[in-house]
N, C-alpha and C positions, 0 to 999 in steps of 0.2 A: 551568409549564414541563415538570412529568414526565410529564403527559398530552400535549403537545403532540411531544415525545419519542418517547412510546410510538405516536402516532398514525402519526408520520414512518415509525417503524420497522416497522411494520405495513404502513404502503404500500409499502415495499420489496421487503420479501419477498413481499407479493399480487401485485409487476407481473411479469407473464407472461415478458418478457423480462430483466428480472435472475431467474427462478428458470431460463433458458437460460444466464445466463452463470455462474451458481451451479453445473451440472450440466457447462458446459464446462469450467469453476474443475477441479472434482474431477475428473475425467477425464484433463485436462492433468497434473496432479498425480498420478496412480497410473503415467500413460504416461512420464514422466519418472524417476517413480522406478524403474519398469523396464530406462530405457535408463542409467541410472548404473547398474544391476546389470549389465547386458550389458557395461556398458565403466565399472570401476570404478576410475575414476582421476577427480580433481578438480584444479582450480588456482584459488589464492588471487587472482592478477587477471584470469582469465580470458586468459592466454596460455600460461603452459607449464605441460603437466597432468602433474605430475610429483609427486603427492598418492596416493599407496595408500589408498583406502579404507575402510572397516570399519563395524563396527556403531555406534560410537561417534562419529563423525566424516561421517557418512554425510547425516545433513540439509541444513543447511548449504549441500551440493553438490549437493544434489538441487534447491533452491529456486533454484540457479541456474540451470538449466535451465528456470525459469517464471515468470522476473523479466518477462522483457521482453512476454510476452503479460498479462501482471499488470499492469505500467505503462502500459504504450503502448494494452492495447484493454480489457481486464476494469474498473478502475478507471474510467477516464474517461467510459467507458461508464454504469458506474452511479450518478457523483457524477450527470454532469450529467441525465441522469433524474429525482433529487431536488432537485438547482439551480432547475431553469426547468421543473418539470413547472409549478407555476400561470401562469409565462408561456404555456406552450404549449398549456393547455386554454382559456387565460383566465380563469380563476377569480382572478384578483390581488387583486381589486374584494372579492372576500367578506372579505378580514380584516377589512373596515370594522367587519362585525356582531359580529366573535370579542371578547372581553375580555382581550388578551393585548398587551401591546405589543408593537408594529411589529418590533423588533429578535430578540423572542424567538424567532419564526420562522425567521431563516436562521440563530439559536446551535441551536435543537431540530433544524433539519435536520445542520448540522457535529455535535453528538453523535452523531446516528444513526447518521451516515453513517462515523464515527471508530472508533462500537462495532463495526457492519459489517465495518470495513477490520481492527476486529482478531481479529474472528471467523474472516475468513480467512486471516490469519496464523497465529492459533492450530487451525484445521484444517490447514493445511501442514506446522506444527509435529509435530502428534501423528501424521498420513499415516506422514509422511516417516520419523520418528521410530520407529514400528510397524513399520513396511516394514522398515526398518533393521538391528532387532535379531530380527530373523524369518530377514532372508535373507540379510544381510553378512556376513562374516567374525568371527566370537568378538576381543575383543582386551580385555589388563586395562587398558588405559592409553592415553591418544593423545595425541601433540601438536599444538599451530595456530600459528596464524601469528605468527612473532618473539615467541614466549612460552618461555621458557625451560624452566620445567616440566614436565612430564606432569600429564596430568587423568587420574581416575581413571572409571570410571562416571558417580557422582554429579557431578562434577563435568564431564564432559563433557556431562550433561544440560544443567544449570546453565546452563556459556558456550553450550552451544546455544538453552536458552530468552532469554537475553539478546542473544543473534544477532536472534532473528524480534522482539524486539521493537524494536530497529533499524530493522529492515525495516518494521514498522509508525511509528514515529516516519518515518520517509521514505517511506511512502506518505499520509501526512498533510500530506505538501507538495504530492503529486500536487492531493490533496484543493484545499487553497488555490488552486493555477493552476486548478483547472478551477470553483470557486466564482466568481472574478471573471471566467473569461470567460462562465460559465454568466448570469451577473448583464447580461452589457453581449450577450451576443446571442442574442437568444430562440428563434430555430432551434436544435431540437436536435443535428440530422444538423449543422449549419453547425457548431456549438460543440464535437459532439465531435471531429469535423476538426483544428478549431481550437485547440483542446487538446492535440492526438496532435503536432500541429506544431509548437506552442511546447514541449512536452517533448522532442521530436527537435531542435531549434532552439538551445535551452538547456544542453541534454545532452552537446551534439555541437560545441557552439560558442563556450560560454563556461565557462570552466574550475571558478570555483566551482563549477558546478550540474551538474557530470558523475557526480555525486552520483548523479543522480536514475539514468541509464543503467548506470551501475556498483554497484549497491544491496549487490552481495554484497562485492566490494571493499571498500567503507567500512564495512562489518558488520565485517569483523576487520580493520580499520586501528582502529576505536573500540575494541576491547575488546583490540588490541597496545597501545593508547596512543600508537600512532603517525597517526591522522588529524589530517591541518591544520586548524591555528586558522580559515582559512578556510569548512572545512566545520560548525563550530558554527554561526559566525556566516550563514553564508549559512543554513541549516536554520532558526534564530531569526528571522530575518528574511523569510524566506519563511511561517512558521506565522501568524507574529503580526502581518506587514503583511497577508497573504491575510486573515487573519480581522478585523482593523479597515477594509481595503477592502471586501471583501464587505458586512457594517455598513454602512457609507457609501454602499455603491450600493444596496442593499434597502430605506434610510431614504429614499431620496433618489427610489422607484418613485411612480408615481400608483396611488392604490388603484383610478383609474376607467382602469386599464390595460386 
């Protein structure tokens, strides 16, 4: 499995086109963090910006600014690349020869592609984070959302590394919708369409999974302790039905695809 793993991960970073969306990834990310410097004000659900910014409190507000080019094109862009690449060259047929069972292949790809997603998480993290304490405003203390307290430094570090990991646990959903459409339609261009639709769809339409559209929202609804029982359960149920469907549709392939 760890070579099958490593192998996954490899072909990632060699396709030509995720090391373009890796290079648009970081770009978007310094351009943003620039335009919260220009206009340093934030808001917790993305309607009244009435958040003073600072060095401490400064990430956070930057990632929202590159959520929605994150969800809706960078991500779905790269799952389904590792999804349906042996749909799309044709190669299905060779696991026959490999010594690995059938299932291990779409678990070593969902690793890869999870370690991935938290690579990019964890460079927005420290960007944003460097940007931050370079060129924001000094402050000893800050507060977030419906927390009573003041964070201090470390502690404003803290809840903001627990923020992006948030964010990577709900891009992990992304992961799963684009696993089972990657699985049932082997066109690429078709699938990642198809994908960007059912997350506009889902988002925008059915209230549990607004989730997915509102990433920075439910980052400090979880760590207020005020996000809906709704949003565990739909996140649980999206990780773990995405990943026993996926299963079930790659067990279920012809290897003379």
């Amino acid at each position: 499995m760890k070579r099958l793993i490593a192998s996954e991960f490899q072909r990632i970073f060699e396709n030509r086109r995720n090391q373009l969306l890796l290079a648009f990834y970081l770009g978007m990310i310094i351009l943003m963090c620039i335009f919260r410097y220009i206009s340093p004000q934030g808001s917790y659900d993305g309607v009244d910006y009435n958040v003073a910014l600072n060095r401490l409190n400064f990430s956070p507000f930057a990632f929202y600014e590159i959520r929605v080019e994150l969800v809706y094109l960078i991500l779905p862009i790269l799952f389904i690349s590792s999804i349906n690449y042996e749909q799309s060259i044709g190669a299905f047929r060779m696991y026959v020869t490999r010594p690995y069972k059938k299932y291990e292949f779409i678990v070593s790809k969902w690793a890869a592609l999870a370690i991935t997603t938290f690579m990019l998480m964890f460079i927005a993290f420290i960007i944003s984070t460097i940007f931050g304490y370079m060129f924001m405003p000094n402050a000893l203390s800050v507060g977030f959302y419906k927390i009573q307290h003041k964070f201090s430094m470390s502690g404003a570090l803290l809840y903001t590394a627990k923020f992006f990991i948030i964010q990577f646990i709900i891009a992990l959903c992304v992961l799963s919708i684009s696993s089972i459409i990657g699985l049932v339609i082997s066109n690429s261009i078709i699938s990642i369409l198809a994908v960007i639709a059912a997350l506009v769809g889902l988002s925008l339409y059915i209230k549990p999974f607004e989730f997915l559209d509102k990433t920075t929202k439910y980052g400090f609804h979880v760590l207020s302790g005020t996000a809906p029982m709704s949003f565990y359960i739909t996140l649980i149920i999206t990780l773990l039905g995405g990943l026993l469907v996926s299963i079930f549709l790659w067990q279920r392939k012809d290897y003379l695809y």
